[in-house]
N, C-alpha and C positions, 0 to 999 in steps of 0.2 A: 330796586335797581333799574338804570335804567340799561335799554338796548341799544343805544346808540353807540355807534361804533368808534373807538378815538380816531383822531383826528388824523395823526401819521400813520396809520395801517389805510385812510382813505388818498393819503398823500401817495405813497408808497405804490400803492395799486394805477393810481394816475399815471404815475411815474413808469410803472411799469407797460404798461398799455402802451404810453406815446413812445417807447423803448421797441417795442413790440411792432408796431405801427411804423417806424422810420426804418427797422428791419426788413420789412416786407417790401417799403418803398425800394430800397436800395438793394436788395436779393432778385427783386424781378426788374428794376431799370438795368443788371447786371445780365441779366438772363436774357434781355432783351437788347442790350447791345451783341450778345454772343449769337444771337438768331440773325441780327442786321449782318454779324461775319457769315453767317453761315450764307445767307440770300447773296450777298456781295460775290464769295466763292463762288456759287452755285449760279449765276447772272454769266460770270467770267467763263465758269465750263459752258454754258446755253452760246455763248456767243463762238464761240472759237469753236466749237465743237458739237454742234447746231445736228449735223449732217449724221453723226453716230449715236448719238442720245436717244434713250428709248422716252416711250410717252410717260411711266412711272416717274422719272427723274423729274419731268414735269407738274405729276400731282403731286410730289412731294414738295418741290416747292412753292407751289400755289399753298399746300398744305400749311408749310413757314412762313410763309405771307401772313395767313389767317391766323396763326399763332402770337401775330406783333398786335392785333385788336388783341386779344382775349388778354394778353400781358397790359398793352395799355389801360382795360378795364380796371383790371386788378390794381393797377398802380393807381387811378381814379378813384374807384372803390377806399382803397388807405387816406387816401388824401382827403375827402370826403367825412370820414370816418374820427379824421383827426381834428377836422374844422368843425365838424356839426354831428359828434357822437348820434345821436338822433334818429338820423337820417341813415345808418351802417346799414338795417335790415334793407333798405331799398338799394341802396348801391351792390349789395352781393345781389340781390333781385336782378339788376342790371347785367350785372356781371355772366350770370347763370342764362339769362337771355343770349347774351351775344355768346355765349359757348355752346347753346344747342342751334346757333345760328351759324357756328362752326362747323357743328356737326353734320348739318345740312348741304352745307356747301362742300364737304369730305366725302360725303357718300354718294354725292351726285357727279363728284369728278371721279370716283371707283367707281363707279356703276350700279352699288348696290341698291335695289331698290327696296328692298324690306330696309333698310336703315336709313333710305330718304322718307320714307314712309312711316318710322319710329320717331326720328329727328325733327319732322314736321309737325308730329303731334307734340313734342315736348316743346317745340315756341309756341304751336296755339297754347298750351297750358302754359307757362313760362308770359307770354304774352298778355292772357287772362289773370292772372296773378300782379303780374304789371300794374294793369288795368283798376283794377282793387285795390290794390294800394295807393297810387294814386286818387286815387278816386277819394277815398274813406279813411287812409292812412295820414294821407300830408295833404288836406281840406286846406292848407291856404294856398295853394298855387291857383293859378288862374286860369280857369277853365279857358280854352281854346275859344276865338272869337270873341273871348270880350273886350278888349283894345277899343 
């Protein structure tokens, strides 16, 4: 007998994934126009109302700021994912990079320094990981300077 799988259960599974994949796309460009209302609102209270606004109101939308990268990522990442299967492990790689780069940037405007301090370590790791894979993972890109 052979192991080979028939053909419409591989069809079916395709099917499923790019079903899968244009969901993501459209649930987070959805989620990311709702954060673009929220910044819009939140721009309109900073301006008219400058004078009574504590500095919180601020990090949190600096915070929604940084939240519109980490969703573009994500939308990046599917789209990626959808053109060049392949290549998905390094776009979440990407992905997971700019959200402990999030991270960094959230804890440094709370003040916390034990979690700029945790946050910092998980990009150098995040970053290293990066690194390797590039490097060893997707060997045809072109090393930097050779132009």
């Amino acid at each position: 007998m052979s192991s080979a799988k028939p053909e419409y259960i591989l069809r079916f599974g395709r099917k499923l994934v790019s079903i899968i994949n244009s969901l993501i796309i459209l649930l987070t460009s959805i989620i990311m126009l709702v954060t673009l209302g929220i910044i819009a609102r939140d721009t309109y209270q900073l301006i008219y109302n400058f004078s009574k606004l504590e500095f919180t109101f601020i990090q949190n939308m600096a915070n929604e700021v940084v939240f519109l990268f980490v969703y573009i990522e994500i939308i990046k990442s599917a789209i990626i994912a959808k053109k060049h299967p392949e290549m998905y492990v390094l776009a979440l790689a990407e992905v997971g990079f700019i959200i402990t780069i999030r991270d960094v940037i959230r804890s440094s405007i709370l003040g916390h320094e034990e979690g700029v301090l945790l946050a910092s370590l998980s990009v150098l790791v995040f970053a290293s990981i990066l690194l390797l894979m590039y490097k060893y993972i997707v060997p045809s890109r072109i090393p930097l300077g050779s132009d």
